[in-house]
C-alpha positions in Angstrom: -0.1 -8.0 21.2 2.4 -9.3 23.8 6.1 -9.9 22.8 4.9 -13.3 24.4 2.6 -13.9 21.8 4.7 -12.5 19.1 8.0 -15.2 20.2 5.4 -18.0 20.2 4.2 -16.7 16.4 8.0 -17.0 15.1 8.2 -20.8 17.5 5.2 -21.6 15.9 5.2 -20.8 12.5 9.1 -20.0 12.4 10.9 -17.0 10.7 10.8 -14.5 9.3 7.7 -14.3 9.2 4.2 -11.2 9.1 2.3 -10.4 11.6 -1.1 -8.3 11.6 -3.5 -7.3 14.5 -6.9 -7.1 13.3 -7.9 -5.3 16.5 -5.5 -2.5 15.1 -7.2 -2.0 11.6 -10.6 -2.3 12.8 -9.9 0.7 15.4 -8.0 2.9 12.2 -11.2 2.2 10.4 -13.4 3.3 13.1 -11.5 6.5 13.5 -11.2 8.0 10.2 -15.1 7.0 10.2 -16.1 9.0 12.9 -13.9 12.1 12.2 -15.9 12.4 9.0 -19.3 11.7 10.9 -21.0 14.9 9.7 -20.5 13.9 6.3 -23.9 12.1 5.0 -21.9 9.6 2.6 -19.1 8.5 3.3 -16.8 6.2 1.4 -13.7 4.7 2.5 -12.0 2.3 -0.3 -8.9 0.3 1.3 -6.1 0.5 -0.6 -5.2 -2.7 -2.1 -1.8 -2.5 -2.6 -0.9 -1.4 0.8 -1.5 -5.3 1.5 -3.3 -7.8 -0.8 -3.7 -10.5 1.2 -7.1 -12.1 0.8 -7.9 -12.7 4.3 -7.0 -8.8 5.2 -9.8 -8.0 2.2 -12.3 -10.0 4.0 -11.5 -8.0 7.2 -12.1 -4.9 5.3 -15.4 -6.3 3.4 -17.1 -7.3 6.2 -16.6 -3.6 8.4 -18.4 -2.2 5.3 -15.0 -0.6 3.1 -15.3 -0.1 -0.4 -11.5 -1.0 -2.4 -9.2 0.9 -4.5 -7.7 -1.2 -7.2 -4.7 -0.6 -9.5 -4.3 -3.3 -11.5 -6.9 -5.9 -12.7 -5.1 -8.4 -10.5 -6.1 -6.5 -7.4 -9.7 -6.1 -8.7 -10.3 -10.0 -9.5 -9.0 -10.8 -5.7 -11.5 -7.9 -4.7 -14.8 -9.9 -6.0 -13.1 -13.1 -5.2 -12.7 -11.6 -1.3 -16.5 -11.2 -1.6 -16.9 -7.4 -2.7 -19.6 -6.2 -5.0 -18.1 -5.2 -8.2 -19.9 -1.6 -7.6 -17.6 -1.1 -4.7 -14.7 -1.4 -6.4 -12.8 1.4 -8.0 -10.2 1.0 -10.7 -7.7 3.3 -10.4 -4.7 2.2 -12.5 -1.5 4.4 -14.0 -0.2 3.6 -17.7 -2.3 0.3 -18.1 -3.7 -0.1 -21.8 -6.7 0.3 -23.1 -8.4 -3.4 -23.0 -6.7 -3.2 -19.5 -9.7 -0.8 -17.9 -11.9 -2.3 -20.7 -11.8 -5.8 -18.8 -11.8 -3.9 -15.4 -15.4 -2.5 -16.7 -16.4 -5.4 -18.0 -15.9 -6.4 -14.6 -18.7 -3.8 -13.8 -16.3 -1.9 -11.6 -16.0 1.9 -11.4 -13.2 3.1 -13.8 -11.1 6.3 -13.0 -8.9 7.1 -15.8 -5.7 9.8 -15.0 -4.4 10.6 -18.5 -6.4 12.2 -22.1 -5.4 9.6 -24.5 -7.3 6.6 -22.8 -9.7 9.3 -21.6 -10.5 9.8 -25.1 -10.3 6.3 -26.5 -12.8 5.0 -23.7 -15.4 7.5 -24.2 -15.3 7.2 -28.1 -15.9 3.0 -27.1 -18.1 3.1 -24.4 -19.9 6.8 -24.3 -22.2 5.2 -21.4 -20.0 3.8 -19.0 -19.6 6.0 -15.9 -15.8 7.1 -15.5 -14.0 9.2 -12.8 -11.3 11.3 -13.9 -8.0 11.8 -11.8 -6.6 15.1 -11.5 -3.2 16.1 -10.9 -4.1 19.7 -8.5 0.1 20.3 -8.7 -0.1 20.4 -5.0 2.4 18.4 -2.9 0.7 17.3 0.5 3.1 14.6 1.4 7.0 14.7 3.3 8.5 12.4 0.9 9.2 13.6 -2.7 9.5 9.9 -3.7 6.1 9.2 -2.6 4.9 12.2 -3.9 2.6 12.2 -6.6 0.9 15.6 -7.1 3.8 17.7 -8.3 3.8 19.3 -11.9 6.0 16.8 -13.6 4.0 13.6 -12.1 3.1 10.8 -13.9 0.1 10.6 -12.6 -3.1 12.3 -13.2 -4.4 15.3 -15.5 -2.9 18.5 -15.0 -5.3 20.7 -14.3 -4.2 23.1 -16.7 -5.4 20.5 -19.1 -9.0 21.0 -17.9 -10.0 22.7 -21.4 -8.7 20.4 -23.3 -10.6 17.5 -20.9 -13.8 18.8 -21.2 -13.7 18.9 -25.4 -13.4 15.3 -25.0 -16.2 14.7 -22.8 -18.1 16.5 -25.0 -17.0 15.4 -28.4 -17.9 12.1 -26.8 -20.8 12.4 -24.6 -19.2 10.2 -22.0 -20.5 9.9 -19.0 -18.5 11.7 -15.8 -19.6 10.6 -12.2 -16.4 11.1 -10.0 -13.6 13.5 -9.4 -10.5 12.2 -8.1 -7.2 13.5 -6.7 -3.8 11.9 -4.8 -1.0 13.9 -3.7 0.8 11.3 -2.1 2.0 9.9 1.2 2.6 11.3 4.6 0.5 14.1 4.3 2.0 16.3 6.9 0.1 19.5 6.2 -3.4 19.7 6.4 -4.2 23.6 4.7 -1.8 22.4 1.9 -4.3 19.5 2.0 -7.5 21.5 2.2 -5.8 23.7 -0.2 -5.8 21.1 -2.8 -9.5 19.9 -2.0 -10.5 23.3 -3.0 -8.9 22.8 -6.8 -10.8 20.0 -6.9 -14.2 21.5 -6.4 -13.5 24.1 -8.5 -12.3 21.3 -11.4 -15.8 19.2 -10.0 -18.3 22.6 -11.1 -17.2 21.9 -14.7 -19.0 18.3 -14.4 -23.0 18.6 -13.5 -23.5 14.7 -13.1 -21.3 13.5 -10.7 -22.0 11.1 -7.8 -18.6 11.6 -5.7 -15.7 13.2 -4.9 -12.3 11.4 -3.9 -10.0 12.8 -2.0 -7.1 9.8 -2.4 -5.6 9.4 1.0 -1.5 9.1 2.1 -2.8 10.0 5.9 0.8 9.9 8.0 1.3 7.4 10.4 3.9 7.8 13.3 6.5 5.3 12.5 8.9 6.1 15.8 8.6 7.5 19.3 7.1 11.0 19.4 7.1 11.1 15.4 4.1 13.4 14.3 1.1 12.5 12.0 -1.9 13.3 10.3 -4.4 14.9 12.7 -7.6 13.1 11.4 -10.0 14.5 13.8 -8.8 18.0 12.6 -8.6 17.1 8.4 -12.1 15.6 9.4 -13.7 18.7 10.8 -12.4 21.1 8.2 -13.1 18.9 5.4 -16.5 18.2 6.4 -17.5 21.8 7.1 -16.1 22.5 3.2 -17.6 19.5 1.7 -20.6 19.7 3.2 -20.8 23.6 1.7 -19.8 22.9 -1.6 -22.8 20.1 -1.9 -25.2 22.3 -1.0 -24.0 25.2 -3.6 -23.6 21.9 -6.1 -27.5 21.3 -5.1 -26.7 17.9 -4.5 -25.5 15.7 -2.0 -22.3 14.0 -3.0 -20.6 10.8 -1.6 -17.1 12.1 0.1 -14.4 9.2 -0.8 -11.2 8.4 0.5 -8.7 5.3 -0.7 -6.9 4.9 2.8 -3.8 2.0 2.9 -1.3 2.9 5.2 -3.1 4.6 7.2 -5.4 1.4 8.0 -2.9 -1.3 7.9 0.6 0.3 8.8 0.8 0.2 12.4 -1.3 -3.2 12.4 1.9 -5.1 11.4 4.7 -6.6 13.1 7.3 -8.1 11.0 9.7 -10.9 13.0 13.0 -12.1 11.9 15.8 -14.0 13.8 19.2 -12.9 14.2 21.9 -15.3 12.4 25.2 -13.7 13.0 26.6 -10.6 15.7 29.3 -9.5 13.7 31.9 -6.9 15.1 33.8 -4.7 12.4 36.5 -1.9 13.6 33.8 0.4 14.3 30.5 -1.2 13.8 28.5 -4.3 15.8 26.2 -5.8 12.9 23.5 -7.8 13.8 22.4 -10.1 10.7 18.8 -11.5 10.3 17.8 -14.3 8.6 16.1 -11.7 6.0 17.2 -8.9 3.8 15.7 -6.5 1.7 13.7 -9.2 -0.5 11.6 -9.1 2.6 11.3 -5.8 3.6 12.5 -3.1 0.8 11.2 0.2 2.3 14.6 1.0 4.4 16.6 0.8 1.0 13.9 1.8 -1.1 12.5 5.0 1.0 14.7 5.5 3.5 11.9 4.9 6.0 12.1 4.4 9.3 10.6 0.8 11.7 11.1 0.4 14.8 12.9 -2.1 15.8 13.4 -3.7 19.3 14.8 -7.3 20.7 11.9 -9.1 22.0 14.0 -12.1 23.1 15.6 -9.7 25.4 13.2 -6.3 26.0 15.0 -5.9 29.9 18.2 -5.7 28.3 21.2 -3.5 28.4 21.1 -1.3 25.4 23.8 -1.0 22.6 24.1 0.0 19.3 23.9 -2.1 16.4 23.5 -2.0 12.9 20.4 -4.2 11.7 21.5 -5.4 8.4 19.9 -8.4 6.0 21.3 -11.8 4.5 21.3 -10.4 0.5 24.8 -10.5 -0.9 24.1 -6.3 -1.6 23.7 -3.4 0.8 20.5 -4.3 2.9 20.7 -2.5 6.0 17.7 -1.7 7.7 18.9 0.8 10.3 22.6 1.8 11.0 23.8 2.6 15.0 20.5 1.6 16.3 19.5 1.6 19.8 18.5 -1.6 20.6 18.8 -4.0 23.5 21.7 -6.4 23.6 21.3 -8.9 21.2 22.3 -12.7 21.0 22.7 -14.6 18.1 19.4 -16.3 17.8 17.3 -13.2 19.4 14.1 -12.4 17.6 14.3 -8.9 16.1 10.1 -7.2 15.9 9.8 -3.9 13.5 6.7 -2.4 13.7 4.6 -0.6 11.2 5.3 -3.8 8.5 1.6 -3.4 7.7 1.4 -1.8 4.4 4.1 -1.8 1.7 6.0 -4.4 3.5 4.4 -7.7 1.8 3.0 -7.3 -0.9 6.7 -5.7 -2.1 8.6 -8.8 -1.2 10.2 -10.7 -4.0 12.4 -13.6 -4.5 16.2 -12.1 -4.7 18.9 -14.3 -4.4 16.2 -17.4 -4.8 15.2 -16.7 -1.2 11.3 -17.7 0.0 8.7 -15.2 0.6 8.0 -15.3 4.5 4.7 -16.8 5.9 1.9 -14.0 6.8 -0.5 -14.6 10.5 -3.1 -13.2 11.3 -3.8 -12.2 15.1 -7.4 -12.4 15.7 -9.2 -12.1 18.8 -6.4 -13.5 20.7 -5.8 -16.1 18.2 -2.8 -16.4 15.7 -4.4 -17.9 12.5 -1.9 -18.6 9.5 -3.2 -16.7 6.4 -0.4 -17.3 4.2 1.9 -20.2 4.0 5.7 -19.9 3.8 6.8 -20.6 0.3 9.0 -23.6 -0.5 11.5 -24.2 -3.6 8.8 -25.6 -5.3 7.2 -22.3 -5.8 10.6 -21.2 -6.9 10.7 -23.1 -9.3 6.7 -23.9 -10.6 6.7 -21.7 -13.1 10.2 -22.1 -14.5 10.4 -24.3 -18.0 13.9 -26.2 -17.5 14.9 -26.6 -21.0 17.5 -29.3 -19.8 17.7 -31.0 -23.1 18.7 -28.3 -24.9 22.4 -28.1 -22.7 23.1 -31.8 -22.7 26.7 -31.5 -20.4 29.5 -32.7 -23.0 30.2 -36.7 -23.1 34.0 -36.9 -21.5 36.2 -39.0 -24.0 38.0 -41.8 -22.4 41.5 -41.8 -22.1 43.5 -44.1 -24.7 45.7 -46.9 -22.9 49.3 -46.4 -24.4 
């Protein structure tokens, strides 16, 4: 996309406001497709909550993706974006029990990460196929906060727990068909990685019926200039060739699953917001957007790092500013940034506001979610509208009777 067609986006359907290129996520697709070509069955389930939009599901239903869900939310927009309940997989963390049993119900496929619902589901429903998520104690990602594998995790079974798994399974007969695992984000190392994958074939021999093996995802993107990532075409080639071997000494050919999010959507998005006030301190020129961190929380939240470049003015003289939000708390999104000169009014573009940007907005300080557009074969088409304060306030009982203001006494002529 063209800064030109990003500035007519924000004139058209004003700021701040989403932006994803469908050419972008149908190329990430493509390629972590085809660096797993030698694998016979391959599954790739987007990731939800990376970005939930309904139209974005469509995209990823019609170029053949499966979904990862993780809530029963994200699994009734999944069948009502048009996918078929069996290519859906639950994959939820501390839910209760009639939670996954609705999810089930649903006819999805159920991956469970902790013993007690383990065991409570398979005593219920001995039939219904489950995957069980281990925790392999390996951490494949760069950010401890998005993290997930490490020994005191919340999330998975430990596989020093494996003993105690596989009484339940038998006490209850259930039925075992997949093998999960997630490390976390920004995978930077790939033999950590494939170190991990082996723990879960050797976890996967203890289970003769199973159908697949997931691998999770948390591929790195590069979110500045020269920043490194995930070499697919590598992970893809070394995976394979291990896959591929431990199917044949399984003696049976396994579907490969991944749950990419990021790594699909990330780099699709552009997020635009217009610049209300150039402030200059004693030491610091702020530039202030007409957003904050209600909009985009990953800067405060993670510490991470988007782009972020004037395309009112791209020819510009650079200067430094700090990029910082309209919420009456800390919300700066980069501090001494190189940027080119701004004016009050500029349109301000940070890149890679694809996945995690979204669907983590809220309403702070009453403030309306942004408007999300889709750019589609050369065309912007709106796919979300910009809330209004009747959505503020739609779901809000105002118990106005209750806090009647106090009658005012009039005053007594003397």
């Amino acid at each position: 996309m063209k800064n030109s067609d990003l500035l007519q986006i924000a004139k058209t359907y004003g700021d701040p406001v989403y932006v994803y290129d469908s050419e972008k996520i149908v190329s990430q697709f493509n390629r972590l497709t085809n660096a797993f070509k030698g694998v016979n069955n391959l599954k790739l389930n987007y990731a939800t909550k990376a970005l939930s939009n309904i139209s974005i599901l469509r995209l990823f239903n019609s170029l053949g993706s499966g979904l990862d869900t993780v809530s029963i939310q994200e699994v009734q927009l999944g069948l009502l974006a048009g996918f078929k309940p069996e290519d859906i997989i639950f994959t939820p963390n501390g839910v209760s029990l009639e939670e996954i049993e609705e999810a089930s119900a649903l006819g999805v496929q159920i991956n469970i990460d902790n013993l007690s619902i383990l065991e409570q589901f398979g005593s219920k429903h001995p039939s219904v196929p489950v995957c069980i998520r281990i925790n392999p104690h390996v951490m494949a990602g760069g950010n401890a906060n998005i993290s997930v594998g490490h020994i005191d995790s919340k999330f998975g079974i430990s596989i020093h727990q494996i003993p105690h798994l596989l009484r339940i399974v038998d006490v209850t007969k259930m039925n075992i068909n997949g093998i999960h695992m997630h490390t976390g984000s920004d995978i930077l190392d790939i033999d950590v990685f494939l170190y991990a994958s082996e723990i879960l074939f050797e976890t996967a021999k203890n289970f003769p019926n199973l159908d697949f093996i997931d691998f999770g995802s948390g591929f790195k993107v590069p979110y500045k200039e020269g920043d490194i990532e995930t070499n697919i075409e590598e992970l893809g080639e070394k995976l394979t060739s291990k896959f591929n071997a431990f199917c044949k000494e399984y003696g049976k050919d396994l579907t490969l699953a991944f749950e990419p999010g990021k790594f699909l959507v990330s780099e699709a998005g552009s997020f635009l917001a217009k610049v209300n006030v150039v402030k200059q301190t004693t030491s610091t020129v702020f530039a202030s957007i007409d957003s904050g961190f209600n909009h985009l929380i990953r800067p405060m939240l993670y510490g991470s790092t988007h782009q972020i470049s004037n395309i009112s003015n791209p020819e510009g003289r650079e200067r430094y500013y700090s990029v910082v939000g309209y919420i009456c708390e800390t919300d700066t999104f980069a501090s001494n940034k190189n940027i080119t000169e701004i004016s009050e009014g500029d349109i301000l573009c940070f890149k890679n506001a694809g996945a995690y940007c979204y669907t983590m907005a809220s309403n702070y300080n009453s403030r309306f979610r942004p408007a999300e557009v889709l750019w589609h074969k050369g065309k912007a088409i709106l796919i979300r509208e910009r809330e209004t304060f009747d959505d503020i306030i739609k779901n809000q009982v105002d118990v106005k009777d209750l806090f009647a203001a106090p009658k005012k006494e009039k005053a007594i002529a003397k």
